[in-house]
C-alpha positions, 0 to 999 in steps of 0.5 A, spaced: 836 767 803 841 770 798 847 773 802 850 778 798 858 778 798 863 783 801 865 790 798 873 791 799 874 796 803 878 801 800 875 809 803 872 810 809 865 807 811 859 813 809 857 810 816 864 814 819 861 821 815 855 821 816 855 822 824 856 819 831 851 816 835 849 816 842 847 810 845 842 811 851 847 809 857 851 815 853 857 811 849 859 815 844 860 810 837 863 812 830 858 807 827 851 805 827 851 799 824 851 794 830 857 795 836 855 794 841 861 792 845 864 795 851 871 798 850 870 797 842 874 800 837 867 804 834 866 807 841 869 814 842 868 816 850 861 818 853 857 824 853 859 825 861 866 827 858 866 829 852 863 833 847 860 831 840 864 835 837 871 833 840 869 826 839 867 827 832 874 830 831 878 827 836 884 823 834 880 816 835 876 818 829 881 821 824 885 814 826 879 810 824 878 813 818 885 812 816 885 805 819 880 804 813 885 808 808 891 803 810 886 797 811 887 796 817 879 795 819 877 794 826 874 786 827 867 788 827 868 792 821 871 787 817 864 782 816 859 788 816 854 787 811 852 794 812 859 797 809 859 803 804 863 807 802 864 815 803 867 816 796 860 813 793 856 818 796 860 824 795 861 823 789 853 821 787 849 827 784 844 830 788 837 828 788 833 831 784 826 831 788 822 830 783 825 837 779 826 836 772 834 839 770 835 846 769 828 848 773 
């Protein structure tokens, strides 16, 4: 088996703009690759006090962003194997769906 080596990290993962996720005891994380941990770096509060809007622009989110920006990556970022970086996805051109350009 073929591991395929680390990208730097220099934006913020996709994983940090593509959405939040809710795990069924309520925990709110800024990823969905594999944080698991209680009082992780990744984990924003639960839906029982906070909204998903609020954890999606609270401050933790925004400094997690700019943690990635300075290279200051949380632990369990550091290793993931899973990382892509935003400025990849937004800057790709829209799939065409099969549609031939200028139809």
């Amino acid at each position: 088996m073929m591991i395929r080596p680390l990208r730097p990290r220099t934006f913020p993962c996709f994983a940090l703009c593509a959405g939040l996720t809710v795990r069924p005891d309520g925990r709110v994380l800024a990823c969905m690759c594999r944080d698991r941990e209680e009082g992780s770096d990744l984990c924003l509060g639960d839906t029982a006090r906070v909204s998903l809007q609020e954890a999606w622009h609270s401050g933790a989110m925004q400094r997690l962003r700019q943690r990635f920006v300075d290279g200051d990556l949380p632990g369990i970022c550091r290793e993931c194997r899973h990382y892509s970086p935003a400025a990849s996805h937004l800057l790709a051109p829209p799939p065409s769906h099969g549609v031939p350009p200028g139809q």
